[in-house]
C-alpha positions as CSV (number, residue, x, y, z in Angstrom):
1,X,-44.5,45.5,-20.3
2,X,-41.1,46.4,-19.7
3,X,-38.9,48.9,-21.2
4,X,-36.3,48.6,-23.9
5,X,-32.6,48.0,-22.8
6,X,-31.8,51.8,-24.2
7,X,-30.3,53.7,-21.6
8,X,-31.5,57.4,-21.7
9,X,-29.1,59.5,-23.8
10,X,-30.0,62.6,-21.7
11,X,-28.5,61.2,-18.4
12,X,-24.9,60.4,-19.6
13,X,-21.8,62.3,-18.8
14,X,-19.8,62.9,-15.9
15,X,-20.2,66.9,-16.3
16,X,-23.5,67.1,-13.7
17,X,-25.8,70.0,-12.6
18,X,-27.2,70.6,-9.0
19,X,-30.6,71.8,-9.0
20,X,-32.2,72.9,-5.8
21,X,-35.7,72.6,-5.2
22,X,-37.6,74.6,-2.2
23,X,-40.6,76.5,-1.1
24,X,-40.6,79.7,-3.2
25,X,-41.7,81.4,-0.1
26,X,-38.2,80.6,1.0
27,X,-36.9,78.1,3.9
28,X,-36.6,77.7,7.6
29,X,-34.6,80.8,9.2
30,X,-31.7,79.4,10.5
31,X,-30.3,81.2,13.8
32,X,-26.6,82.0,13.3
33,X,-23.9,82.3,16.1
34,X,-22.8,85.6,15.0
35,X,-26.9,86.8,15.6
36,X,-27.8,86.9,12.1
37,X,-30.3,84.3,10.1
38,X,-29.8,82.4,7.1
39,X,-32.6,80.7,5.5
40,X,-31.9,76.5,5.2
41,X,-31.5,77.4,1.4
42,X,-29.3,79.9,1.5
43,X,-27.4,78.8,3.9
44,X,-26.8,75.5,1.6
45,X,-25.4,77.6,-1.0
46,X,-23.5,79.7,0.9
47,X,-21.2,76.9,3.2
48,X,-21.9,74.5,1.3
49,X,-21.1,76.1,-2.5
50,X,-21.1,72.7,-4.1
51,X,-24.9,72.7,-3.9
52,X,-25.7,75.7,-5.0
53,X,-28.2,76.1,-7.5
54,X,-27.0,75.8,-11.0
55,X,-23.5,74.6,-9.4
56,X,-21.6,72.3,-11.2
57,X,-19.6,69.0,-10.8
58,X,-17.0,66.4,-12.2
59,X,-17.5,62.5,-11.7
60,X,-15.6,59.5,-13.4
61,X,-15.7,60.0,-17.1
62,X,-15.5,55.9,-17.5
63,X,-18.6,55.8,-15.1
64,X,-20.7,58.0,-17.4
65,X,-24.4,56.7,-16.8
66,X,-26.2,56.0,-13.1
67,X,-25.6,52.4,-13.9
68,X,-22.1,52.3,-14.4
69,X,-21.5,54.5,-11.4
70,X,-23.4,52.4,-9.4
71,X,-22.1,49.2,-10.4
72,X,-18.7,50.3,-9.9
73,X,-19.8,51.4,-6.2
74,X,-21.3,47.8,-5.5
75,X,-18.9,45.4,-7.4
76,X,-15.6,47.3,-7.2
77,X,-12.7,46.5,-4.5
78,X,-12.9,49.3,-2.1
79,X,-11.0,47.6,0.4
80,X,-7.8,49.4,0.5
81,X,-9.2,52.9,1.1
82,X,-11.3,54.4,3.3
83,X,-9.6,52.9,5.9
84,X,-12.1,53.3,9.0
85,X,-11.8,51.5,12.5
86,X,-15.1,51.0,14.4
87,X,-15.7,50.2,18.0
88,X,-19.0,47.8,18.5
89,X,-21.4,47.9,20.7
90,X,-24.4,45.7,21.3
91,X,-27.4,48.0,21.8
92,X,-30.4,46.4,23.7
93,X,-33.8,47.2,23.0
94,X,-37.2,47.9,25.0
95,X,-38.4,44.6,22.8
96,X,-36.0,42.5,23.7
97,X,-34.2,43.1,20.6
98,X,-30.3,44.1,19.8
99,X,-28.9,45.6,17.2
100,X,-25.2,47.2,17.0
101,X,-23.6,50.2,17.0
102,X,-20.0,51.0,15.2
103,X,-18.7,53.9,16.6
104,X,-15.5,55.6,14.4
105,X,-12.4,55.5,16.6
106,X,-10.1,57.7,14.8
107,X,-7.6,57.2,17.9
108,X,-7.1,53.7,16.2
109,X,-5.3,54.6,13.7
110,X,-2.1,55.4,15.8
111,X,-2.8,52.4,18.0
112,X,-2.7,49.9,15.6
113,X,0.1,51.8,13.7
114,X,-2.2,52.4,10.4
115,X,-0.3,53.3,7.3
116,X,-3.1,54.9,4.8
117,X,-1.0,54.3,1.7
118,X,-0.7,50.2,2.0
119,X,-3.2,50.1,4.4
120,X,-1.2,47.9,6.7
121,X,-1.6,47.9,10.5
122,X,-0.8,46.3,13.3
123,X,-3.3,43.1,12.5
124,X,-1.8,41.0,15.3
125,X,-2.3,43.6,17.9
126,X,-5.7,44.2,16.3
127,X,-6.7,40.7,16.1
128,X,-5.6,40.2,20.1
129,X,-7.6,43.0,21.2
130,X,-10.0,41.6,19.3
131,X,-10.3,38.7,20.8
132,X,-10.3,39.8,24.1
133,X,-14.0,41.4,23.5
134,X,-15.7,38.9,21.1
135,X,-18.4,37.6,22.5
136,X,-19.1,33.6,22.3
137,X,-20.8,32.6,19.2
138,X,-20.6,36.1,17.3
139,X,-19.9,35.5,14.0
140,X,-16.7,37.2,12.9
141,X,-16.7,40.8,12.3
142,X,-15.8,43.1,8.6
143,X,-12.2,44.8,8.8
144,X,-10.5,46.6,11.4
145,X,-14.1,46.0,13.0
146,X,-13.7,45.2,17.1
147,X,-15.8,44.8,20.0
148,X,-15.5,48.0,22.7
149,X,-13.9,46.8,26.5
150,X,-15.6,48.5,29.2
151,X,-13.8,51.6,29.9
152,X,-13.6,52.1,26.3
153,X,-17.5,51.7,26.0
154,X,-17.8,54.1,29.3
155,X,-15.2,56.4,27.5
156,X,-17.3,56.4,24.1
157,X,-21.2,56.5,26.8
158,X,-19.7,59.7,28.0
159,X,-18.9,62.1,25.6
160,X,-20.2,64.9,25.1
161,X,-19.1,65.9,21.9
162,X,-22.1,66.4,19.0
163,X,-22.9,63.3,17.5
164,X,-23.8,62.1,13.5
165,X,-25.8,59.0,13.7
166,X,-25.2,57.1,10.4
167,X,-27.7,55.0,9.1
168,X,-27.1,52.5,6.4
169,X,-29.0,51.3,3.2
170,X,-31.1,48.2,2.6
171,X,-27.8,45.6,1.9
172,X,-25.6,47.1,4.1
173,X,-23.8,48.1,7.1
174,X,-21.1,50.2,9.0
175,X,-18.5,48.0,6.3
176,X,-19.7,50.2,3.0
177,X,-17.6,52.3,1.9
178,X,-20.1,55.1,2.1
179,X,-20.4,54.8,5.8
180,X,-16.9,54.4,6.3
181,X,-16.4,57.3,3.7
182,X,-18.5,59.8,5.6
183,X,-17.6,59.0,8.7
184,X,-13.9,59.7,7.9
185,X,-14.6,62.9,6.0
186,X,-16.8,64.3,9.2
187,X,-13.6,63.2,11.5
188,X,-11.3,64.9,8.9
189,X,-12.8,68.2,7.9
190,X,-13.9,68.9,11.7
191,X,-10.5,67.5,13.6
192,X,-12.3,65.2,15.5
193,X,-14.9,67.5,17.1
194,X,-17.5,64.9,16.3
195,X,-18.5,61.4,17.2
196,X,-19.7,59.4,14.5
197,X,-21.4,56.0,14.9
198,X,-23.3,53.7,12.6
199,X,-26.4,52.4,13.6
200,X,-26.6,48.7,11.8
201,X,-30.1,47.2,11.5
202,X,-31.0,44.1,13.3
203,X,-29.6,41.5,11.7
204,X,-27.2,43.5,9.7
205,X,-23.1,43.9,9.8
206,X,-22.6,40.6,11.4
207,X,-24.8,41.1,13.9
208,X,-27.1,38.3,15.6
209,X,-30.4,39.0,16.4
210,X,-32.9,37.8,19.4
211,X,-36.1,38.2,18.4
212,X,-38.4,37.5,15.4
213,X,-38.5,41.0,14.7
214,X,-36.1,42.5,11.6
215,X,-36.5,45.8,10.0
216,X,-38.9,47.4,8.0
217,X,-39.7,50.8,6.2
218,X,-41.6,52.2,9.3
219,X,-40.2,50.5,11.5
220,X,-38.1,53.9,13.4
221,X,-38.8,52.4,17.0
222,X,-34.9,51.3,17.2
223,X,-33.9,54.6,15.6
224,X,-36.5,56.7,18.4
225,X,-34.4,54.8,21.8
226,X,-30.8,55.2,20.3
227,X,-31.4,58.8,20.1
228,X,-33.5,59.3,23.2
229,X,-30.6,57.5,25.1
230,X,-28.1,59.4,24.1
231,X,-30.6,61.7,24.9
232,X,-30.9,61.0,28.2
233,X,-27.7,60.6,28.8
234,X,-26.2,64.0,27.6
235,X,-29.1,66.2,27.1
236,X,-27.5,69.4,25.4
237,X,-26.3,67.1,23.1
238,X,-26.8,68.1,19.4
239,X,-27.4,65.3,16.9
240,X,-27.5,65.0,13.5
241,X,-27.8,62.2,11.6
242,X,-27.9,61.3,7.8
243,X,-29.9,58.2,6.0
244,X,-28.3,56.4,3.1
245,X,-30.9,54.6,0.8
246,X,-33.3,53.0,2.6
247,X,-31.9,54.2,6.2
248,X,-33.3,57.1,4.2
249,X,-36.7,55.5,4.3
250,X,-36.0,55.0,8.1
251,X,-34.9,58.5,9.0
252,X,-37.3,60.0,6.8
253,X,-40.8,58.1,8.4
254,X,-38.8,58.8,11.8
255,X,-38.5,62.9,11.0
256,X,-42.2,63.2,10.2
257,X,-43.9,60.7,12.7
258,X,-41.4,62.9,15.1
259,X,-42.3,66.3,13.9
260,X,-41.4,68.5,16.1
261,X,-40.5,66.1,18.8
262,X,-37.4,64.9,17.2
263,X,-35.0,64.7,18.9
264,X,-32.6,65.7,15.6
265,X,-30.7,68.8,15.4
266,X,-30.7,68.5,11.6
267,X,-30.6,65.6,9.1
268,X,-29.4,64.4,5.3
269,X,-30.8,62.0,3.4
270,X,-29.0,60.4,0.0
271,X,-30.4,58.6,-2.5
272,X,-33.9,57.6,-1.0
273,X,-36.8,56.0,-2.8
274,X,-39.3,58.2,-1.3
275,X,-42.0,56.9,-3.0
276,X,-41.6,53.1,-2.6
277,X,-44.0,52.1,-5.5
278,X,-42.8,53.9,-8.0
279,X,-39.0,52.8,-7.1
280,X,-40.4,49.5,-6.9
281,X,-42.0,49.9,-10.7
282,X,-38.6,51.5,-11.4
283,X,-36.6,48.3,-10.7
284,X,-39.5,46.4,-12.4
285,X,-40.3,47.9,-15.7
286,X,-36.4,49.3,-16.4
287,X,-34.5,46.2,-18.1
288,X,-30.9,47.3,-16.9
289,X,-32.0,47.7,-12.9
290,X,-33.6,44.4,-13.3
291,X,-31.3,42.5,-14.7
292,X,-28.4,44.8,-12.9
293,X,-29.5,45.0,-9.1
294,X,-33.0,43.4,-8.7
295,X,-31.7,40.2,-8.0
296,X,-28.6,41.0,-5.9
297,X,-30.7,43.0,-3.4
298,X,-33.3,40.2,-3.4
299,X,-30.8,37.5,-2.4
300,X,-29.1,40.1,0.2
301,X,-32.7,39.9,1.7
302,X,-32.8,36.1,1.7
303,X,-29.6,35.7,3.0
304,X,-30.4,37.7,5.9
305,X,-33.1,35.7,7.1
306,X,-31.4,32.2,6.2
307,X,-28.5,33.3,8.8
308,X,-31.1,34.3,11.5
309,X,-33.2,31.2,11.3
310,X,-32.5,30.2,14.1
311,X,-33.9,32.9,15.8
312,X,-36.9,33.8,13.1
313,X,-38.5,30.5,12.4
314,X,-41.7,29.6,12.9
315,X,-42.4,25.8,13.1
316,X,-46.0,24.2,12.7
317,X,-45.4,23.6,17.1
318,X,-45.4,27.5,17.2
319,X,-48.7,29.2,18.9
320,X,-50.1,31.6,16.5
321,X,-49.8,34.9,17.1
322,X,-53.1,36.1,18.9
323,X,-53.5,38.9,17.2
324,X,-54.1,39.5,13.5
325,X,-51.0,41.2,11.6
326,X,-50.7,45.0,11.2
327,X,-48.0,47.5,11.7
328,X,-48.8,48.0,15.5
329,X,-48.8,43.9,15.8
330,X,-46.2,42.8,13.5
331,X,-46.4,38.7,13.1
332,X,-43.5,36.8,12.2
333,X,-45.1,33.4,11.7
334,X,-43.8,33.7,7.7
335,X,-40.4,33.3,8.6
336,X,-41.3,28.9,7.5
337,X,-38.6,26.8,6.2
338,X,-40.8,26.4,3.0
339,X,-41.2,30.1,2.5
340,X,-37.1,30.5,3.1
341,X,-36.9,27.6,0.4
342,X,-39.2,29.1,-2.2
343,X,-37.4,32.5,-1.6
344,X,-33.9,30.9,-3.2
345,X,-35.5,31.7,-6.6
346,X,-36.7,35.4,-5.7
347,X,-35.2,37.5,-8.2
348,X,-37.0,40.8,-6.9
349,X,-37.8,42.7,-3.8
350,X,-41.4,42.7,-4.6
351,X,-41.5,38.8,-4.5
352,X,-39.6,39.0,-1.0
353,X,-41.8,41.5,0.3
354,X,-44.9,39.8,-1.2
355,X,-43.8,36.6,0.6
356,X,-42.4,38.1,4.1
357,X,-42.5,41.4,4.5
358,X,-46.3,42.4,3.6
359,X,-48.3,39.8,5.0
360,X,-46.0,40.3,8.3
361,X,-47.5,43.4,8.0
362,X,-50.5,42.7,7.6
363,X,-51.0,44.0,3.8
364,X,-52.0,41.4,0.8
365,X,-49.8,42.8,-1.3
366,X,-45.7,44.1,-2.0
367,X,-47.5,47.1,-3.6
368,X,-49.9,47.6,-0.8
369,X,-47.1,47.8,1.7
370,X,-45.2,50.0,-0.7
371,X,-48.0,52.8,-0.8
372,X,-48.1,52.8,2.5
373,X,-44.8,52.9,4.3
374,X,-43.0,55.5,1.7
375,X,-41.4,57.9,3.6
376,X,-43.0,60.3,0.7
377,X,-45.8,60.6,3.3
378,X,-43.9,61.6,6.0
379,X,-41.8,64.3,4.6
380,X,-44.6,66.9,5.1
381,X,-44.3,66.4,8.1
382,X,-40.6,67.1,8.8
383,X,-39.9,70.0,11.1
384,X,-35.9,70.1,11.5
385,X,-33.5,71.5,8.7
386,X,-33.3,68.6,5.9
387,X,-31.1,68.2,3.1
388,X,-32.2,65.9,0.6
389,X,-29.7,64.7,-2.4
390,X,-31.5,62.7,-5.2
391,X,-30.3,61.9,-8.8
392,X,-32.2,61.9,-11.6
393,X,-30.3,58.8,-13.1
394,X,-30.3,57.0,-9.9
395,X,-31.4,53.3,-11.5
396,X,-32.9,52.1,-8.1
397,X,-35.3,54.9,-7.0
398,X,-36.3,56.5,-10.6
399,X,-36.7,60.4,-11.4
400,X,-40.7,59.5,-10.7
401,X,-39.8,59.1,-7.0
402,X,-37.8,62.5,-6.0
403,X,-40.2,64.4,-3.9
404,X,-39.9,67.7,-6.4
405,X,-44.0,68.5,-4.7
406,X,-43.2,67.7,-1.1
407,X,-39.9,69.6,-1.3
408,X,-41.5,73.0,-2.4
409,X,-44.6,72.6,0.1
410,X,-42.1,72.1,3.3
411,X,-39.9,75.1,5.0
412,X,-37.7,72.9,6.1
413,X,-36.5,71.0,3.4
414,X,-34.1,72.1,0.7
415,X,-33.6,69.1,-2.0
416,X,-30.8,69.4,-4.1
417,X,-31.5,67.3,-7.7
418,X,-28.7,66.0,-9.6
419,X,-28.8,64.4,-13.5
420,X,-25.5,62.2,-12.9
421,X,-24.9,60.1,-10.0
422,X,-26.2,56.9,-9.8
423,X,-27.5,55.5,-6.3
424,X,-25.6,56.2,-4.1
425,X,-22.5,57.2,-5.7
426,X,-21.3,60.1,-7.2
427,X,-17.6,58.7,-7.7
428,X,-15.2,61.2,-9.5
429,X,-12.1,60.7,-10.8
430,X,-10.1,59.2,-8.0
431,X,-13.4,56.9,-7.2
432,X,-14.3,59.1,-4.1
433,X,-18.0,59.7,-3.4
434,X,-18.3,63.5,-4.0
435,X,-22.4,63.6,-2.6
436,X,-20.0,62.2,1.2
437,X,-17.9,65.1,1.0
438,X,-21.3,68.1,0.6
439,X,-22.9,66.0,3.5
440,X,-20.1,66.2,5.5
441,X,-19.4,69.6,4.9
442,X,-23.2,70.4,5.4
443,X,-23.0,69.1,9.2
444,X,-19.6,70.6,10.2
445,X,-20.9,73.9,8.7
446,X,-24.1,73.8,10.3
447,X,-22.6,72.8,14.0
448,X,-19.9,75.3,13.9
449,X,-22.3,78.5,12.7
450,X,-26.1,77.6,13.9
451,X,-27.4,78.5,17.4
């Protein structure tokens, strides 16, 4: 039975409280520059104050509930600030597969003669360069959003400057303002020593996709050759890279199947439903995140396979796949016109997954998939410097899903708990997300002072 529509008196404010949560042993001894160590956790609360235990911070007093802060972040018009240009890039896969890559091209702003105050620009300059690179039958890309030429691709293939890999959550893309918020914060605080790109899921962003293969929770095999590319390409290179959501989920599965193999200097993760069941009960049994967001992110889901149809359906003409569905042999042979039809009435991601996602999988069930694929297994497992941000109010990932256990057991996680929030956001009184700012401090700290 679900819960009554009372919204839990001890999770309103905007005065919030950071809580860290580690192994009381202490944390992974971080090698400083200067010779000395720091351990993960104490260098948190040292270069990045704002997380210190106990410390203390100010959102939106109108936006004083998870729900309210996180509606405003989703339904708000954000369009005016934050004003990032990406270059894209189509990224092939081993698979057969694309996805795409927005890489932040700070230079851009000069080009196209970008005033931050109107946010004007040079949009017929833009929209001619623009041109120029889109490829035939593309669909049309978000704001100040271009296809790279090929010296500027070469230029962007051969840097060597220390890269944050950005990946998105479940209804999103490069085009949120969180991505484009923390992506500009990391190119302001460190004057440009960094290059920051977003890594879009297949089928996300605009982008097309070739095969009938989307995304899924431990599905990290597009995450494992970006990395090992760039890699390969500049191997002294130090990346970090940070998780949003369920790009949390991603990263997260991706650290600890990993271990120490990653190929990660050091990673953040916001607002992740670690434990995918009992987010999934969250958004089920709570009255305002179902009637709030369930639906939304349902229909997000839908619409991203209506769009790719083309490419995903399976027709009665199709061979079946020979073998039987499991993780290691995803089959894709839901992806039916009547499925797509019934799906217009889904008004949950458990009756998406139930439909598509789990039986692709090979599981019976929404809930069987969701035991299994929580990155709340993983985490254990995790052997670079993490920083984990969760709130307590978050309406879309539930106080029963931060990993309080997990986080004392590992060295190398330091989770950092907050009773205000929301998912996701964290907007104070000028409607900027404060959680961007600590994670983009966290990185530039940790590049400029760790071995």
């Amino acid at each position: 039975m679900s819960t009554l529509p009372i919204v839990n008196p001890f999770h309103w404010g905007f005065r919030g409280t950071v809580d860290q949560v580690f192994n009381p042993d202490g944390t992974v001894p971080l090698k400083l520059k200067n010779g000395q160590e720091l351990q993960l956790h104490d260098f948190i609360s040292k270069e990045v104050p704002a997380l210190a235990d106990r410390s203390q911070f100010e959102l939106n007093p109108y936006l004083f509930t998870g729900y309210l802060q996180t509606m405003y972040l989703f339904g708000a018009d954000f369009s005016k600030s934050n004003l990032a240009f990406y270059g894209r890039e189509i990224v092939n896969f081993s698979d057969g597969g694309i996805s795409t890559a927005d890489w932040l091209k700070s230079g851009w702003e000069s080009k196209y003669g970008l005033d931050k105050a109107s946010g004007k620009f040079n949009r017929e300059k833009f929209a001619e360069d623009a041109s120029a690179t889109h490829p035939e039958s593309w669909p049309r890309l978000h704001p100040r959003t271009r296809f790279l030429t090929s010296p500027e691709l070469e230029e962007t293939h051969q840097s060597e400057k220390p890269l944050v890999v950005i990946l998105h959550g479940l209804s999103g893309g490069s085009h949120e303002l969180i991505c484009r918020a923390l992506a500009l914060q990391i190119a302001q605080i460190s004057g440009g020593k960094f290059d920051v790109v977003v890594l879009n899921s297949r089928g996300c962003a605009r982008s097309k996709i070739t095969t009938r293969k989307l995304f899924y929770a431990l599905f990290t095999d597009d995450l494992h050759e970006f990395l090992s590319r760039e890699k390969k390409w500049h191997p002294n290179k130090k990346i970090y890279t940070v998780g949003f959501s369920f790009g949390g989920t991603i990263l997260g599965n991706y650290l600890g199947q990993k271990g120490s193999r990653s190929l990660v200097t050091a990673a953040a993760i916001l607002s992740t439903p670690w434990d995918l069941y009992l987010s999934a009960v969250k958004m089920n049994d709570d009255w305002w995140s179902r009637k709030l967001f369930s639906k939304s992110i349902a229909q997000f889901l839908v619409r991203l396979v209506k769009v790719n149809m083309k490419e995903l359906e399976f027709k009665d003409t199709d061979e079946k796949p020979k073998e039987p569905p499991s993780l290691e042999h995803p089959s894709f042979d839901v992806f039916t016109a009547d499925n797509l039809k019934k799906a217009y009435s889904f008004k949950s991601t458990a009756e998406f997954d139930n439909v598509f996602t789990a039986p692709c999988l090979g599981f019976k069930t929404a809930n069987e998939y969701y035991n299994a694929c929580g990155s709340i297994h993983q985490l254990p497992n995790v052997k670079v410097p993490l920083l984990i941000i969760n709130s307590k109010d978050d309406p879309m990932v539930g106080e029963e899903a931060i990993p309080f256990k997990y986080s004392r057991e590992n060295k190398n996680v330091t989770l950092c708990v907050t009773d205000l929030g929301g998912h996701l956001a964290y907007l104070d009184r000028s409607h900027n997300p404060w959680a961007i700012t600590q994670i983009a401090n966290y990185f530039c700290k940790f590049d400029e002072l760790v071995q």
